[in-house]
N, C-alpha and C positions, 0 to 999 in steps of 0.2 A: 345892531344885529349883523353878523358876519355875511348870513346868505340872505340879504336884503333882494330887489329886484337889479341893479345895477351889479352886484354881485352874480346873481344866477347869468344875466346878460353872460357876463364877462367866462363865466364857468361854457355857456353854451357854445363861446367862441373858441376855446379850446378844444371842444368835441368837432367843432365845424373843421377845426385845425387839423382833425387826425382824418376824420373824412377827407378832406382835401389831400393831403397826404396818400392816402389809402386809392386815391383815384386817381393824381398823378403817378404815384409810380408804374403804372401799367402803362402809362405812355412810350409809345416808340414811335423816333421820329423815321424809320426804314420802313415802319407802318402808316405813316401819314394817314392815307385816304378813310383807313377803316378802321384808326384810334383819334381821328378827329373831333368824335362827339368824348370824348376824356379831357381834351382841354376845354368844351366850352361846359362842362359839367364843373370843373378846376374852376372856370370863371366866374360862374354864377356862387358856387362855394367860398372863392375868396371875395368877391365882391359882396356879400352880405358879411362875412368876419370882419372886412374892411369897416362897414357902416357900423358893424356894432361896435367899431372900436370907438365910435364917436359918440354913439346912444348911452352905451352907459358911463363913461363918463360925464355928460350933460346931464340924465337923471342924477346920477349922487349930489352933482352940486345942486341941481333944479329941488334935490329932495330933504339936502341936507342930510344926504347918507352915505358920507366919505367916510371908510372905514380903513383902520388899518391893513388887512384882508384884502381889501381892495387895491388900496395903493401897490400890495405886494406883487399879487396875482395878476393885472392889470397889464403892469411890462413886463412879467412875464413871459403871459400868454401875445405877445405882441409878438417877444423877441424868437418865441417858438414858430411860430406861423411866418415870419419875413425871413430869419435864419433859413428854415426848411424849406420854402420856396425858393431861393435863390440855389440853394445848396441843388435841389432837383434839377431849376435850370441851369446848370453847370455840369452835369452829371454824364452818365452814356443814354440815358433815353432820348436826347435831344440831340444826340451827333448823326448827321448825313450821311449818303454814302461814299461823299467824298473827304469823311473823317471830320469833317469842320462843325462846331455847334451851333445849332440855327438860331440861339437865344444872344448869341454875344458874352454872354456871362464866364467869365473866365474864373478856375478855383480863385486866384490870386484874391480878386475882387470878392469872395464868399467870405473871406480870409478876414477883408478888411471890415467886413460886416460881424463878421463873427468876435472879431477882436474891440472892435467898438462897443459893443453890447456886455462882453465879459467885462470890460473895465468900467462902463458904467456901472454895471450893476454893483461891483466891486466897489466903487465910491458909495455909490447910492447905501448898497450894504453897512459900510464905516458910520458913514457918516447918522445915518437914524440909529447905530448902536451905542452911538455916543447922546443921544437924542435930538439933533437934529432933523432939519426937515429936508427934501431932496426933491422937489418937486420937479417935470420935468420943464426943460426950456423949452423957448420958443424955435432954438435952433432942432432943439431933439424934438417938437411935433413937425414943424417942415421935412426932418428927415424921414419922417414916419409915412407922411403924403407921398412926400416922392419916390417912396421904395412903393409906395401900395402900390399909385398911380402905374409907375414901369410894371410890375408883377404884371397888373393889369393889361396893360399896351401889349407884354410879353405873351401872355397866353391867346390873347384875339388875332394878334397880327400873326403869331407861328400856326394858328387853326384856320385861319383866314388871312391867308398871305397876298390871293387876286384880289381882295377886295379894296374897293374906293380907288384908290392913286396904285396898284402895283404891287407889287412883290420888292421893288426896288425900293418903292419911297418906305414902305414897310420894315425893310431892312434898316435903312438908313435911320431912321424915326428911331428903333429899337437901339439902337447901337448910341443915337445922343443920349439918350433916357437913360440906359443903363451908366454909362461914365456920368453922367450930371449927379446920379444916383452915389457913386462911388463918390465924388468930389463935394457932395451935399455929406455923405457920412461920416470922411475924414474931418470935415470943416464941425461936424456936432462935436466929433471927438476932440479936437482939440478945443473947443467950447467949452467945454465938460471939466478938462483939464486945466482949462484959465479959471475958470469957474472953482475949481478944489484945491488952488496952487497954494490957500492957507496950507491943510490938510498935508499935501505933499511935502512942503519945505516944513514941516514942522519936525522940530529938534526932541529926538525920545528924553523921557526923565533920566536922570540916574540913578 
């Protein structure tokens, strides 16, 4: 059955998606003080989309309820909710008033997430048209942890920037995560692409 329970999961994470969405865009960081409770509302929002990215994948196989449907919608709704947070942190809600952005998230880097994801999916797409299977790798869930993880780190540390070690260690902490982020994304993609080099070098018929 398409809308099994690991399905509904997967559908609800998507609606968490456009909530999340719908509450960061009202962030302004020239507003700090008193749009502060929008990123930890953002947090609590992305950090349960996070966990159910793990729940229902666990139930289908716990359940024996992998479905086509699923596997579709799945990365997906993944690639929607990590694209769009990044894309936000990089955006004008999160620039100072001294022009600079407090997330670290440069477009460039949105770029390369965004380009990542089009070309898997692009394989992925081929490849199960042909009938094939496309499961993802181990390098593509590491990438998925570690974009949550930063998303994470991002929205706590720019709402709570005194807290624990500073504003400075805060900084700094945000700035390794997002590049390890970035250099964990390229390393899937090109994973992805040793992974399909059949597919690629292959010679059309005549």
């Amino acid at each position: 059955m398409p809308f099994n329970l690991p399905n509904q999961i997967t559908i609800s994470r998507l609606v968490l998606a456009v909530v999340f969405f719908s509450v960061i865009g009202f962030y302004q960081e020239l507003d700090h003080e008193q749009d502060r409770w929008l990123l930890d509302v953002s947090t609590v929002l992305f950090g349960i989309a996070a966990i159910t990215d793990w729940l229902d994948g666990f139930l289908a196989r716990r359940r024996n309820q992998v479905t086509a449907f699923g596997r579709i919608l799945d990365p997906f709704v993944d690639k929607v909710l990590i694209c769009g947070a990044f894309a936000y942190f990089a955006g004008s809600g999160f620039i100072d008033e001294s022009g600079e952005n407090v997330t670290g998230v440069r477009m460039w880097m949105v770029m390369v997430i965004f380009g990542r994801e089009l070309l898997v999916t692009g394989l992925r797409g081929f490849t199960e048209a042909r009938g094939g299977h496309y499961a993802a790798s181990i390098s593509g869930k590491t990438k998925m942890v570690v974009q949550s993880v930063t998303a994470l780190v991002i929205l706590i540390t720019v709402a709570h920037r005194e807290v624990v070690f500073g504003s400075a260690f805060n900084d700094g902490l945000r700035e390794v995560l997002v590049w390890m982020t970035v250099a964990v994304t390229a390393f899937s993609m090109v994973s992805y692409l040793w992974r399909s080099k059949s597919i690629l070098l292959e010679q059309p018929g005549a």
